[in-house]
C-alpha positions, 0 to 999 in steps of 0.5 A, spaced: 906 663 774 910 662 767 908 655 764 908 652 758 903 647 755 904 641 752 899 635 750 901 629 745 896 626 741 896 618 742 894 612 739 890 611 745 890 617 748 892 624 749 895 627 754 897 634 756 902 637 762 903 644 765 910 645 766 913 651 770 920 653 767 925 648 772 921 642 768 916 641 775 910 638 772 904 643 775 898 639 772 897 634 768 890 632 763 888 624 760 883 624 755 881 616 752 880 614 746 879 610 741 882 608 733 877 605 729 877 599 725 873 598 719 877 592 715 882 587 716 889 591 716 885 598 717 886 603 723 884 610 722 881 615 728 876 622 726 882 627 726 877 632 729 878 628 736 886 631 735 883 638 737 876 636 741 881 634 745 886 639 746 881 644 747 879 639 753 886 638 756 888 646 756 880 648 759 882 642 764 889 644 766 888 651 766 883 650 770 887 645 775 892 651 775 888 658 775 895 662 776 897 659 769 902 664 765 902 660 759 908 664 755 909 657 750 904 650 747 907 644 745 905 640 740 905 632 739 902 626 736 902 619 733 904 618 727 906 618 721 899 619 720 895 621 713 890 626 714 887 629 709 883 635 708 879 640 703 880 647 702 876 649 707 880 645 713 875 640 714 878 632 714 876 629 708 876 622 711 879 619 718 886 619 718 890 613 716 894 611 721 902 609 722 905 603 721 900 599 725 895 601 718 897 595 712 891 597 707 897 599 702 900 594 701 898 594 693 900 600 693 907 599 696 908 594 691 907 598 685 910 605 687 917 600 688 916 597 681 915 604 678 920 607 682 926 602 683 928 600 690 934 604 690 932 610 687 927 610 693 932 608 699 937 614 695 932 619 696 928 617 701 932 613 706 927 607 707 924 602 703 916 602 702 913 599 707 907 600 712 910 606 715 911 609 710 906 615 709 905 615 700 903 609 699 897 611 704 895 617 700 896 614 693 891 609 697 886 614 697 887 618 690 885 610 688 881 607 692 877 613 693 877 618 688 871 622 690 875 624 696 881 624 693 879 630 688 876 635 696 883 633 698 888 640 699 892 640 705 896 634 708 897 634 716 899 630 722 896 630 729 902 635 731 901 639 724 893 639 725 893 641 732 898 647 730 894 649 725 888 649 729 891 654 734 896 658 730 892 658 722 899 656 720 900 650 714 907 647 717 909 640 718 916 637 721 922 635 717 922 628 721 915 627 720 915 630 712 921 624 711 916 619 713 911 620 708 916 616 703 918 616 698 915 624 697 920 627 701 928 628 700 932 625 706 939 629 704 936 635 701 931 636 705 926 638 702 920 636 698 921 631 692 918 635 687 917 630 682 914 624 686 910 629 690 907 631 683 906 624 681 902 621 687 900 627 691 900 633 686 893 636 687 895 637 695 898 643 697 905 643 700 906 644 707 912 648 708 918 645 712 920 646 720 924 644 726 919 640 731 922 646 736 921 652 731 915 656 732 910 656 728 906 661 730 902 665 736 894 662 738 889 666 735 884 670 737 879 664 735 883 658 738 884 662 745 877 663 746 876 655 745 882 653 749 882 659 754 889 661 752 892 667 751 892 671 745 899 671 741 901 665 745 908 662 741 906 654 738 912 650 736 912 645 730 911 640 734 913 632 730 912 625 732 910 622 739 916 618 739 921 623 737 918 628 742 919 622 747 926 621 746 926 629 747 923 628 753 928 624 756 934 626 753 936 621 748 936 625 741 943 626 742 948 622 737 949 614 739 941 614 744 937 609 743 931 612 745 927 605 748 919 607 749 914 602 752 907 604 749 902 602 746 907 599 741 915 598 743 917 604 738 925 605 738 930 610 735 937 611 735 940 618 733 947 618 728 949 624 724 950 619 718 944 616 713 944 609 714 940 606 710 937 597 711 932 595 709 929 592 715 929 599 718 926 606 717 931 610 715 928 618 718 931 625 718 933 627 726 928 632 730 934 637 730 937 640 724 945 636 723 941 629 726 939 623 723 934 617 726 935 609 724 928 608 727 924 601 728 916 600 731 913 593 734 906 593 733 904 592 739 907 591 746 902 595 751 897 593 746 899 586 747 898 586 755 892 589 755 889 584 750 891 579 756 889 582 761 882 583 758 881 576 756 883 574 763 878 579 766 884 581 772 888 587 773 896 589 772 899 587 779 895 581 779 898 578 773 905 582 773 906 578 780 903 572 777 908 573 772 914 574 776 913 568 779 913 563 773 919 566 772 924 566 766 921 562 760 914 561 762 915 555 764 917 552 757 912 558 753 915 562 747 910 567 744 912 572 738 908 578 739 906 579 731 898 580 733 897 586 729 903 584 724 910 587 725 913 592 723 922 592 724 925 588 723 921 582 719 916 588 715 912 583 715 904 585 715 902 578 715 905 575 720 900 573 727 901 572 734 903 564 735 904 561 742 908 555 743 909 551 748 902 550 751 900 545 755 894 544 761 898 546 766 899 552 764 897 559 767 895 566 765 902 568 769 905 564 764 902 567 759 904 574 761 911 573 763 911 569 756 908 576 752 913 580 756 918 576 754 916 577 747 916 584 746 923 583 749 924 579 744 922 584 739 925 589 742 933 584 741 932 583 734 930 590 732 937 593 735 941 587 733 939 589 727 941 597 727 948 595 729 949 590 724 946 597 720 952 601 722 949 604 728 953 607 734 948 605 741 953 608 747 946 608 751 940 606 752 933 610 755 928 607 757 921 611 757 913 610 756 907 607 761 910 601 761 917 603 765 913 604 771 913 597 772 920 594 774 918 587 772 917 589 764 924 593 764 928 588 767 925 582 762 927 586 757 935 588 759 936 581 761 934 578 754 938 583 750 943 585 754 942 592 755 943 596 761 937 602 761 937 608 764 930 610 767 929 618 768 926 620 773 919 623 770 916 618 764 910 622 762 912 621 756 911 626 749 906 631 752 912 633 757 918 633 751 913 638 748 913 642 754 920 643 754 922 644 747 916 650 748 921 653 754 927 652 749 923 656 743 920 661 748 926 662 752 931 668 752 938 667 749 943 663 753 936 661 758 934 656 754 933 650 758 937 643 759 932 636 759 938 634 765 936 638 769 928 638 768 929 630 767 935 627 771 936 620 770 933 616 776 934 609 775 939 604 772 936 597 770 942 593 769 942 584 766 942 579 770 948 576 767 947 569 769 941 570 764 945 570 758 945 563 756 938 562 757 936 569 753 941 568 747 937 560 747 930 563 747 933 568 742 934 563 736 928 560 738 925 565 737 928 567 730 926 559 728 920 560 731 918 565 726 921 562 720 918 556 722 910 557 722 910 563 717 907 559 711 902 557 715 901 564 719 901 568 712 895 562 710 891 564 716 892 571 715 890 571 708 883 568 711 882 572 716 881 578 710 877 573 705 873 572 711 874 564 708 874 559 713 880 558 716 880 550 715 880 551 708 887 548 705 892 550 700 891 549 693 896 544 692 894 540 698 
């Protein structure tokens, strides 16, 4: 039976499809994992898991599907991601994580000085911040320079498993242009003079489409993953990018809306816009562009909840619908791991406002969802006053299988979401731009018809009043307690009592 493989390299798992060429998901494959958190600000992750697991994934679903013609591999993953390697392809340290790692703060500050804030923003599209791949590989060229000097080759989880697979040294354009302010967002290119000054002694991996082909599985790698020999890889690019891709909102004016681990979203244009509250990226697809935004959690968050109350997710989902809109007079910023968009405020933290003894942990769970809501309202009311044209909003991720979480999240904002029928995720996105690469011309696919919208989520418009009240609140809130948030997390990295008071007390 033809297929095409997929797998996609996630922040807490990686997870792989087979798909047969009417978009029919034949067999699917999860392997949990965790990242690492040596330090306060610091999340990495053994980039070598990246291929251990895609060599279980495609044993697993070949197994599942012994009749499995595989004519093409999709790649994806998490991102962007800094993994460094020696001349030998071995990681010279774990890799830095996306936006969710803040250690280069110092490192931001001074490459702007250095640099210029709008020299960066012509020439890379975004300021610097968490995101942003080159303070983190400066990072480690100054904090630790016995690595730094075995560092060569710079790749990503997608750009790591296509190597492994095909021997070819690739990255994406879309993934490239998150390593600001290295990469030239107009050009297209590598900026040769800034890759010089703060990446020079690593090589240059040369530029790609996510759906072009980066090579064939060599006989190595099919002994490993029992593929075929020969089998066409594409470039693959960043998980988000590859969700949007897999539900069909990577045309211009899609808001691509993805419940993970993180609330991630993108909007897809054909002009640069430029804000300094967002990330400004190059599009998947040649002629594209993306104004793109991340919450630094949302899933994370609801799972943090439901472990300290020890139940599971129906439970506190219904408990949760039951405390109704408000949580009975609770407003929660979901800041527990800093943010990202729109703030770009690696400091902030979680607060909870509003708790009394009456309180319950429903309400505590519709408060979280409502955060992330939140969030979700500040980030796209910041891209349109950026310039950006939303005409429609497609909602994707584990977290869309739960009605309650969608509806929470139109209700706030105002948005009407389109839920497609299959929600896998990236995995499946890169199933499908494997079918379009290895298709004969004029049969390429069309993700409409692999992936038909199944629902519309529409807001409850008698909620409006309510949603824009709890929405000032909610920007008063964070301005409010920042100081002393910012003191807290100050403290948290010291390892200083959290009672000490400032200075000038």
């Amino acid at each position: 039976m033809r297929c095409t493989l997929g797998v996609d390299i996630g922040t807490s798992s990686s997870k792989g499809v087979l798909v047969d060429p009417a978009g029919t998901i034949l067999a699917t494959a999860t392997r949990a994992h965790d990242v690492s958190r040596p330090q306060s600000g610091w999340v990495e992750m053994d980039g070598r898991i990246w291929w251990d697991e895609f060599v279980e994934l495609a044993t697993d679903l070949l197994s599942a599907v012994p009749d499995a013609d595989v004519v093409g591999v999709g790649v994806s993953g998490m991102g962007p991601c800094i993994l460094l390697a020696d001349e030998d392809d071995e990681p010279v340290r774990p890799a830095i994580l996306y936006g969710v790692d803040t250690r280069s703060t110092a490192q931001i500050e001074r490459m702007t000085a250095e640099l210029g804030v709008e020299e960066i923003t012509r020439v890379g599209g975004s300021t610097l911040t968490s995101q942003a791949g080159g303070p983190k590989i400066a990072w480690v060229a100054e904090e630790e320079p016995e690595t730094w000097q075995r560092a060569r080759r710079l790749y990503m989880p997608a750009s790591w498993l296509a190597r492994k697979l095909t021997g070819a040294y690739v990255l994406d354009h879309q993934s490239a242009s998150q390593v600001s302010p290295l990469y030239d967002i107009e050009g297209g290119q590598w900026h040769e003079p800034w890759w010089q000054r703060y990446a020079g002694t690593v090589e240059q991996p040369p530029l790609r489409w996510a759906g072009e082909i980066a090579g064939t599985v060599t006989v190595a790698a099919a002994a490993l993953a029992g593929l075929p020999e020969g089998t066409p890889v594409i470039t693959g690019t960043i998980d988000a990018w590859t969700e949007a891709v897999s539900v069909g909102a990577h045309e211009v004016g899609d808001l691509m809306l993805m419940y993970g681990t993180t609330m991630f979203l993108v909007a897809t244009g054909e002009q640069t816009l430029r804000t300094p509250s967002m990330w400004t990226t190059a599009g998947a697809f040649a002629g594209t562009r993306n104004l793109a935004g991340g919450l630094s959690t949302s899933g994370a968050l609801t799972a943090w909840l439901k472990d300290l109350s020890g139940t599971d997710y129906p439970a506190l989902l219904a408990e949760a619908e039951e405390s109704g809109p408000g949580a009975n007079g609770l407003l929660m910023l979901p800041y527990f791991a800093g943010e990202r968009t729109p703030i770009q405020d690696p400091d902030a933290r979680g607060v909870i406002a509003g708790l009394t003894l009456r309180h319950t942990r429903g309400d505590l769970y519709r408060a979280a969802l409502e955060a992330t809501a939140l969030g979700v309202r500040h980030n796209v009311e910041t891209m349109r006053a950026a310039g950006a044209d939303i005409r429609r909003i497609v909602a994707v991720g584990g977290g869309t299988q739960g009605r309650l979480w969608l509806q929470i999240v139109s209700d706030i904002t105002g948005l009407v979401q389109e839920v497609p029928q299959t929600t896998i995720g990236a995995s499946y996105g890169a199933a499908f731009l494997a079918a379009t690469a290895t298709a004969a011309e004029g049969a390429a696919p069309a993700i409409t018809d692999w992936n038909p919208i199944a629902d519309t989520v529409r807001p409850d418009e008698a909620l409006r009043p309510f949603a824009d009240a709890l929405f000032d609140r909610y920007v008063r809130l964070y301005d409010g307690s920042k100081d002393v948030v910012h003191e807290l997390a100050a403290a948290q990295r010291d390892g200083s009592p959290t009672t000490s008071t400032p200075e000038n007390s």
